[in-house]
Phi, psi and omega in degrees: 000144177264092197266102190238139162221160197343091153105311170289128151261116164311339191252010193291150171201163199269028132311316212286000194258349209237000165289182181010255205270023176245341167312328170262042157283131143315118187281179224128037174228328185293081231267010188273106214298141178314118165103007177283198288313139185280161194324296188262032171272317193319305213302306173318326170294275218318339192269014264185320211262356157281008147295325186328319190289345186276115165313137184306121151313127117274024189300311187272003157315303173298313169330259199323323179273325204294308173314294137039266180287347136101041192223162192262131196283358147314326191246002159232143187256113140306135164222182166236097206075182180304306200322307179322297193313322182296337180296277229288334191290329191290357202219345193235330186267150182251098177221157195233347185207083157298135189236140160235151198261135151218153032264110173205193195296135231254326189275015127305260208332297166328318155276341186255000151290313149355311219265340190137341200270138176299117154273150162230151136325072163279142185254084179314170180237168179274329194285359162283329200100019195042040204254159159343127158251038144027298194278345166267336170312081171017088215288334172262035183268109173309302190238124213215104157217150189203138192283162183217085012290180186243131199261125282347340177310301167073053173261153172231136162311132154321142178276355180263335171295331200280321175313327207292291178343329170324164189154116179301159198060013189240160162238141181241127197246118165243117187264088181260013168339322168262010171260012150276006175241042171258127175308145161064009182033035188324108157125350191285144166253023214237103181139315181283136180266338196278347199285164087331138173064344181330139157186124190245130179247123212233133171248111189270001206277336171292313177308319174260009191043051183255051206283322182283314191282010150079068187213093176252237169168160186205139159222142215219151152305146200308312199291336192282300155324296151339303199269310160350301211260317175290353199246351183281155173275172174302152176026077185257018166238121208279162174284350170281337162292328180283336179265338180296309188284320193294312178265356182260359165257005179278134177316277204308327209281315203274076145253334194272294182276351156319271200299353180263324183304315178310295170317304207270019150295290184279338176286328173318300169293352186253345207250277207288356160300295184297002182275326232272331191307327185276000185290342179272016183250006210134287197301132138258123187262133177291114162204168359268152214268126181246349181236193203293356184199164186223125164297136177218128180270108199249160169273145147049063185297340196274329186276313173306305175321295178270011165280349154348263167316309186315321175287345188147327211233118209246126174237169216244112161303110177261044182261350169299325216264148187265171251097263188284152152281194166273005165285010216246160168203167160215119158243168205271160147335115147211146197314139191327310176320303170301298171322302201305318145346318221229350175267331165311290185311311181296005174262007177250305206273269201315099181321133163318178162330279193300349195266333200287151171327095200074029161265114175251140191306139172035035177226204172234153176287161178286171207259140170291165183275111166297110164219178233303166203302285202224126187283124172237122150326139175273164184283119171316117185323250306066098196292151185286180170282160184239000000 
């Protein structure tokens, strides 16, 4: 099923650039870091897999990310992947006025229109920089979620801004899917105990490229976990996702994912350095950009898109996420190579002066209408049943 309101497809994700006739596309649509999983996580699964007649353990998985963070293994759920946990929060808490922080990954909402529930909106803006308002949330809002950094944007929040959201009776849902490729995991709340309602979610399927096995995690106060964990069907994390989790919280891996955050940090710089070559074509970079990909405001993105592709190369269309507009692209990270590779073409892909849209020959294009810092959306229906 397909969950759309006025204009979004929720469910759209930049798998969709890269199926069928996008496959031999250099991806830039994907946020799943390039050359995963390395030889010796493959070997870890792969060692996992004389167990298959056995039902799946998770005690020491759970053990192990419960260390991890420096947490009682009562505050951590295994799922599979992030995506589940959004499932699973939208169908086991019993809250009545959801809020979600946008523009960011679209499957909140999405599960939680699913389950029945009225979403409202907040909308960061580009003239803030899409950065955080504490003060726009809604003050009767049960449920609050937002990624940290936030996808698509690729802001990564203060962790004292993101706290203020906080509020006996409330649960506040922090989506940290990307801070592990923030060096030093700045900013992270995963671990902290002191939020009232915190639950925080950690994915390993990006970093480690682990996107086809399903392995995520959510740390929560106990009683939210317990309703989590009654609403998962039995052995809902396969045991080769258990071995996976189980090695990707081990001192070599985050020492491993240290050192890839650093990198893919300076690969970051070289990519919005070369966008920056394009501002008099247009182009605008969301900054500064903190996770594995960066928004960017292209002319006539949808036509930029597919002289793309015709060259080689697939980025993630941001007319999906509600926010933006059509104008919008996210592109992933990627090694020196690629970029240079992937900025030539767009330099090809990028309408001229004279091409762009509302460009008059020797005048200026028109100026957009400024607006407000941060928007709250009257509430998103309830998707019908299917």
């Amino acid at each position: 099923m397909r969950t759309e309101d006025a204009g979004h497809d929720l469910r759209h994700h930049g798998d969709a650039e890269v199926r069928d006739d996008g496959a031999a596309l250099v991806d830039l649509a994907v946020n799943v870091r390039a050359d995963t999983p390395p030889a010796w996580l493959r070997e870890e699964i792969a060692g996992s897999l004389s167990s298959l007649a056995a039902y799946p353990d998770g005690r020491a998985a759970r053990a192990a990310v419960a260390a991890r963070h420096g947490l009682p293994v009562e505050r951590v759920l295994l799922t599979a992947g992030a995506a589940e946990a959004f499932v699973l929060l939208a169908r086991a808490l019993e809250i009545s006025r959801p809020v979600v922080v946008h523009p960011q990954f679209t499957e909140p909402e999405a599960a939680l229109r699913d389950a029945g529930h009225t979403v409202r909106r907040v909308l960061l803006t580009e003239a803030d920089g899409f950065r955080l308002d504490p003060a726009a949330v809604p003050e009767d809002a049960d449920l609050v979620v937002l990624g940290n950094p936030t996808n698509p944007t690729s802001v990564l929040h203060p962790a004292r801004t993101v706290a203020e959201l906080a509020r006996p009776g409330r649960t506040l849902v922090v989506d940290e899917a990307f801070i592990d490729a923030v060096p030093g995991e700045r900013e992270a709340l995963a671990g902290r105990t002191d939020v009232p309602g915190l639950v925080v979610l950690r994915s390993l399927t990006k970093t480690w490229g682990l996107a086809g096995l399903r392995i995520g995690y959510v740390l929560a106060p106990p009683e939210i976990v317990a309703a989590l964990e009654r609403a998962q069907p039995l052995w809902p994390v396969s045991t080769p996702a258990l071995a996976a989790a189980e090695a990707c919280v081990a001192p070599r891996a985050l020492a491993e994912a240290g050192h890839a955050a650093h990198r893919g940090a300076a690969d970051r710089a070289h990519l919005v350095a070369g966008l920056a070559a394009f501002a008099g074509r247009g182009v605008r970079v969301v900054g500064p950009a903190e996770g594995p990909f960066v928004l960017v405001r292209v002319p006539d993105a949808a036509a930029v898109r597919r002289r793309l592709r015709d060259l080689g190369y697939a980025v993630r269309r941001g007319d999906t996420f509600p926010g933006l507009g059509p104008d919008w692209v996210r592109i992933a990270v990627r090694d020196r190579t690629t970029v240079n590779g992937f900025l030539t073409a767009l330099s090809t892909a990028l309408p001229d002066k004279a091409e762009r849209p509302g460009h008059t020959p020797g005048g200026t294009a028109p100026t957009e209408r400024p607006g407000r810092t941060t928007g709250l959306l009257p509430p998103a229906s309830p998707a019908a049943p299917s």
